[in-house]
Residue frames as qw, qx, qy, qz and C-alpha x, y, z in Angstrom:
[[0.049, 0.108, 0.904, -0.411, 24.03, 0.74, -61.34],
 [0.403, -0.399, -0.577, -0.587, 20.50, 0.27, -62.23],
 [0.311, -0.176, 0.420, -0.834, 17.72, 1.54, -59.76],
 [0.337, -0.400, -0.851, -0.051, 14.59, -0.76, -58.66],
 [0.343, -0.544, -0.049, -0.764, 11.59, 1.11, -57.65],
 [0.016, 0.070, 0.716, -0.694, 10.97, 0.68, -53.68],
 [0.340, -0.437, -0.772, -0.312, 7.30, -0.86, -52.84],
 [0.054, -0.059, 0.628, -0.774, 6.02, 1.18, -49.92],
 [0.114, -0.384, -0.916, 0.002, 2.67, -0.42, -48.11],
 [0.154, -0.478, -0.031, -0.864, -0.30, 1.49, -48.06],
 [0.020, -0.020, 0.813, -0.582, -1.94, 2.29, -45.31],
 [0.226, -0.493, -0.811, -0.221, -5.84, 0.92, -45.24],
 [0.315, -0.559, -0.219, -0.735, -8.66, 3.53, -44.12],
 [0.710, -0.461, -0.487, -0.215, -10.42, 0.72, -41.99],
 [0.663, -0.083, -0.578, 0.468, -7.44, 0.83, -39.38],
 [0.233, -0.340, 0.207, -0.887, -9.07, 4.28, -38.03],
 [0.687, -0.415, -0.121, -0.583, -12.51, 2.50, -37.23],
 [0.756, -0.263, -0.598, 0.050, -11.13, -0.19, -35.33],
 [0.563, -0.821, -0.076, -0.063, -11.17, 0.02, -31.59],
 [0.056, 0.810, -0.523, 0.260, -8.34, 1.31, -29.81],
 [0.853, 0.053, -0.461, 0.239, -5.94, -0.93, -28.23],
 [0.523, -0.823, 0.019, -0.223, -4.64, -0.22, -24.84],
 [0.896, 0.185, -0.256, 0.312, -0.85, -0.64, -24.80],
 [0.675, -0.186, -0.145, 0.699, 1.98, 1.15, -23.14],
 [0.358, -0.107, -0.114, 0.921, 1.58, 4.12, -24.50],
 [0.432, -0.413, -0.258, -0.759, -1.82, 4.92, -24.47],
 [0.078, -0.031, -0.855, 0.511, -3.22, 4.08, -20.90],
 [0.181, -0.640, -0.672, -0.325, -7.07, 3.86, -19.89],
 [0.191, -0.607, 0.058, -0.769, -8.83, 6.46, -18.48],
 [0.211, 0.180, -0.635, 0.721, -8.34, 6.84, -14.89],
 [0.115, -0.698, -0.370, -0.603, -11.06, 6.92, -12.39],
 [0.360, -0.766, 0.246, -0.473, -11.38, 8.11, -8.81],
 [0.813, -0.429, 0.250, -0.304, -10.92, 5.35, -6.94],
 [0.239, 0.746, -0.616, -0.077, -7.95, 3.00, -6.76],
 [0.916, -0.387, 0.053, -0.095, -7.76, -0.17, -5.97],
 [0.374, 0.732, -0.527, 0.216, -4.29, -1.06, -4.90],
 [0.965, -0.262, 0.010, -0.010, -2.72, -4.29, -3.88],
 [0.744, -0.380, 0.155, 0.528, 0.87, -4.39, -2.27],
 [0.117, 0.791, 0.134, -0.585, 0.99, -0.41, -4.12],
 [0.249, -0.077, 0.751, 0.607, 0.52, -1.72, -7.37],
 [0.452, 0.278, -0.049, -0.846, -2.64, -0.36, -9.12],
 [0.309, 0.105, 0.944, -0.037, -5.15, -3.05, -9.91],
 [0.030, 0.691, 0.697, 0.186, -8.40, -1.18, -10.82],
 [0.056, 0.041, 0.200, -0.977, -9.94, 1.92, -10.80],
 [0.004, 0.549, 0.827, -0.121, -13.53, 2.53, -9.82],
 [0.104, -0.659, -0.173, -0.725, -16.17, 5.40, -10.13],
 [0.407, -0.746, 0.090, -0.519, -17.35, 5.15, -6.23],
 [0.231, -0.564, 0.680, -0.408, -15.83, 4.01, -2.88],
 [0.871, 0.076, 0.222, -0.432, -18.64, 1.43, -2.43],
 [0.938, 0.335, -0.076, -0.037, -17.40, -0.80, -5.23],
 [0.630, 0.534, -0.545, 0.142, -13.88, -0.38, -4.71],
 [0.229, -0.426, 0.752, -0.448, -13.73, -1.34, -1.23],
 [0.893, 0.136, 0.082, -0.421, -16.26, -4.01, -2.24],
 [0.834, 0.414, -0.355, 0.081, -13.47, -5.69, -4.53],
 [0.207, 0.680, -0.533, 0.459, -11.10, -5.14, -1.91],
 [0.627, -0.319, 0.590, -0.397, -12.41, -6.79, 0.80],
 [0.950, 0.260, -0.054, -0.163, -13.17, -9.75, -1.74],
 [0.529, 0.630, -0.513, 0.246, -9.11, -9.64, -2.48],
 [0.110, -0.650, 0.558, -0.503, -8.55, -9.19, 1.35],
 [0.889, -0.092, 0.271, -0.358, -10.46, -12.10, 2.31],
 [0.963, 0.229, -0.063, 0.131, -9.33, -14.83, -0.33],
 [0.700, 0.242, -0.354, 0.572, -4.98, -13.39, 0.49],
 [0.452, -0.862, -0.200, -0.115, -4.81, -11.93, 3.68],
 [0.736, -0.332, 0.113, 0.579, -1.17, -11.76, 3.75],
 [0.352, 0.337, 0.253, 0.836, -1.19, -8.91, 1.14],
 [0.009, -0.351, -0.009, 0.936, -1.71, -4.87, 1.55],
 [0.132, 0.551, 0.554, 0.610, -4.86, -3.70, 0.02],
 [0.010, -0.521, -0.181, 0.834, -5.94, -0.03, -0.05],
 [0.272, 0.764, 0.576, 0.107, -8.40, 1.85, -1.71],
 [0.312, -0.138, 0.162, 0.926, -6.16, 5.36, -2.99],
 [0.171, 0.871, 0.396, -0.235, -8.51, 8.41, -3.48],
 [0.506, 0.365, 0.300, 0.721, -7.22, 10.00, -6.53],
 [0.004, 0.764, 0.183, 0.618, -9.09, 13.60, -6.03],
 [0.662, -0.736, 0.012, -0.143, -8.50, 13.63, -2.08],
 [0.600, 0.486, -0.594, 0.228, -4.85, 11.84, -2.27],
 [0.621, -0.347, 0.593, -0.376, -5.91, 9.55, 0.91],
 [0.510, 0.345, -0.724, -0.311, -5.35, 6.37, 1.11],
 [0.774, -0.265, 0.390, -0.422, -7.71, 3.71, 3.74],
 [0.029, 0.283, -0.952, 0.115, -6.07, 0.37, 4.20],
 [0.795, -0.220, -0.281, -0.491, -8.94, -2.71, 4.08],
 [0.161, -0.203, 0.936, -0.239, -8.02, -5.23, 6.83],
 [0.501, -0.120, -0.764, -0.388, -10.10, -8.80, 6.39],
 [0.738, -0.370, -0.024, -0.563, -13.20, -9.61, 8.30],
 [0.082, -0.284, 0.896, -0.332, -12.92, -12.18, 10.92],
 [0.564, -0.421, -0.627, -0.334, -15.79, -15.17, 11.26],
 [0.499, -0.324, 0.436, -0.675, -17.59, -14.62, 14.29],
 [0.234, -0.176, -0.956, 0.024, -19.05, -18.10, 15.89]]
């Protein structure tokens, strides 16, 4: 039986410098703040400010869903209820 030499693909340098891809099994870095809609992670923020910012924005436009703002380093978690118009 005659043999046949096997082509194997090389791998290219360049595919270090490109940016990482974010897939399953590499996740992004985490930060303090959570934003969490019906307790599914959405976002993560550096300060409280901003993530209860985005939250109210969410809470406002679907008021029928659960948002909470999840303190990773504390493990609390503050519930956002939507503003009401005043007349």
């Amino acid at each position: 039986m005659a043999t046949r030499p096997i082509k194997m693909a090389v791998k290219d340098d360049s595919e270090k410098d490109r940016d990482e891809v974010f897939s399953q099994r590499k996740r992004p870095e985490r930060s303090r703040f959570l934003l969490q809609v019906d307790r599914q992670t959405k976002g993560s923020y550096t300060t409280s400010e901003a993530a209860q910012a985005a939250a109210l924005v969410i809470k406002n436009s679907y008021p029928i869903v659960q948002v909470s703002v999840y303190d990773s380093v504390d493990n609390t978690n503050s519930l956002v209820e939507a503003t009401t118009a005043s007349s």
